[in-house]
VOGU-3710 file (C-alpha; in Angstrom, 3 decimals, decimal comma):
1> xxxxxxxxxx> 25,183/-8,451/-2,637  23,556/-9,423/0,674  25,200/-8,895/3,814  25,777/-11,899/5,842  23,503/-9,986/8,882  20,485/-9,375/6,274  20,358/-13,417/5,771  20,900/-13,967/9,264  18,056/-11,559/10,683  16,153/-13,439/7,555
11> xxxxxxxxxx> 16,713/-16,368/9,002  15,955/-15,742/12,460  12,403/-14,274/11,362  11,668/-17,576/9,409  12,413/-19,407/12,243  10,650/-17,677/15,351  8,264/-16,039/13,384  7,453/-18,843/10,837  7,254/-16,715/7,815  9,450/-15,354/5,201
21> xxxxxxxxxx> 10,095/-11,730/4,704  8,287/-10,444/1,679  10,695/-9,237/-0,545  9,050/-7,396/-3,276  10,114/-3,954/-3,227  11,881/-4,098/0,078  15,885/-5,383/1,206  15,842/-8,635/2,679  16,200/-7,828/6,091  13,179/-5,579/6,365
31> xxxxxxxxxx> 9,183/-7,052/6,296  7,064/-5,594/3,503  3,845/-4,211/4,581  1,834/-4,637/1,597  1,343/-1,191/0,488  4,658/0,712/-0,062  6,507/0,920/3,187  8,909/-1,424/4,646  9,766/-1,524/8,432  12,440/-3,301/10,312
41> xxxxxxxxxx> 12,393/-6,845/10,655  12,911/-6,047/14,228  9,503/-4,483/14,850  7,883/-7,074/13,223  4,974/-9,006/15,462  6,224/-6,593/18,179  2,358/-5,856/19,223  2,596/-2,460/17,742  1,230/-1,707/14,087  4,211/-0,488/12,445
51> xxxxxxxxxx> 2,746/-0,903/8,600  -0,208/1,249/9,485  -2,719/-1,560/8,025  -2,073/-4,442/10,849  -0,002/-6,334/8,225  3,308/-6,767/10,433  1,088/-8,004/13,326  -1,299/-10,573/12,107  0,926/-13,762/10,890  2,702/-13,924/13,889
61> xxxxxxxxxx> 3,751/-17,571/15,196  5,525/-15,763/18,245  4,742/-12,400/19,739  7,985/-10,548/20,009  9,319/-7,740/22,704  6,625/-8,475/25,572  3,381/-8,153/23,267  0,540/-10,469/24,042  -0,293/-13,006/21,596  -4,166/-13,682/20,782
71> xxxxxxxxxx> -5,911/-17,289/21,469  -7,899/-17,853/18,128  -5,348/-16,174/15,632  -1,859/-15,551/15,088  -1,837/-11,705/15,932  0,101/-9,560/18,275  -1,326/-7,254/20,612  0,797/-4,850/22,272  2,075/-5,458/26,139  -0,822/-4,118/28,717
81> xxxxxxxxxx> -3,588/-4,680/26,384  -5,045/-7,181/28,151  -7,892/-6,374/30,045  -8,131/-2,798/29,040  -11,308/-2,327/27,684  -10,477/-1,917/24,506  -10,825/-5,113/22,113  -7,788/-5,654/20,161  -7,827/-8,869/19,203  -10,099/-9,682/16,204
91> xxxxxxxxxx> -11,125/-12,597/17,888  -12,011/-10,623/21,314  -10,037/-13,120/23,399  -7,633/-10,060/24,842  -10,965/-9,048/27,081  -12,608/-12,294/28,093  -12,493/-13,373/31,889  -11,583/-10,392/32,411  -12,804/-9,582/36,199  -12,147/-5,764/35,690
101> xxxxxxxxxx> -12,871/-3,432/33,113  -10,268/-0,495/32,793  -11,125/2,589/30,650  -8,248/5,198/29,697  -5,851/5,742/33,046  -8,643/4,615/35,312  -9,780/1,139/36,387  -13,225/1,553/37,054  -13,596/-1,268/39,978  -11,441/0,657/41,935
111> xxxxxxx> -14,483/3,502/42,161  -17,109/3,194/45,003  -20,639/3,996/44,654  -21,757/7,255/46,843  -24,806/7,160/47,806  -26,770/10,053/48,066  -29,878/10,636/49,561
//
């Protein structure tokens, strides 16, 4: 039997995330990746690939837990991704108008040319 907290996290995911929980293979209260694991429904469109093959992150109708959503699709990037360099998004929009570029730990408008002569 189904605990009433499985159908209500169920029903919270349908509803802010705008998708059922696949069910085949995992309980009702956890999101099925699509090739053998399960994770929580609560790391689901959290901005952080938690099936290891982008699944839980890419039918996303609201990005959960600070993660940035991206303009073209309906994935979930994680928070400070924006701007960083590094294109998440499969539609590039996490790095457009961006006015700095940031590699790594260092933001490379911050560095002054030295001139030497």
């Amino acid at each position: 039997m189904v605990s009433t907290a499985a159908v209500a996290v169920a029903a919270l995911l349908l509803a802010v995330v705008g998708a059922k929980p696949q069910t085949s293979g995992c309980p009702m209260d956890k999101f099925d990746c699509r090739n053998g694991k399960c994770i929580s429904g609560s790391r689901w469109c959290d901005g952080i690939d938690n099936c290891g093959n982008n699944a839980d992150e890419l039918t996303c109708r609201v990005c959960l837990s600070g993660s940035l959503k991206c303009k073209a699709s309906n994935q979930c990037i994680p928070p400070g991704s924006r701007c960083d360099g590094i294109t998440q998004c499969l539609d590039g929009s996490d790095e457009r108008g961006c006015e700095n570029i940031t590699t790594g730990r260092y933001n490379l408008s911050s560095f002054q040319a030295l001139n030497y002569v």
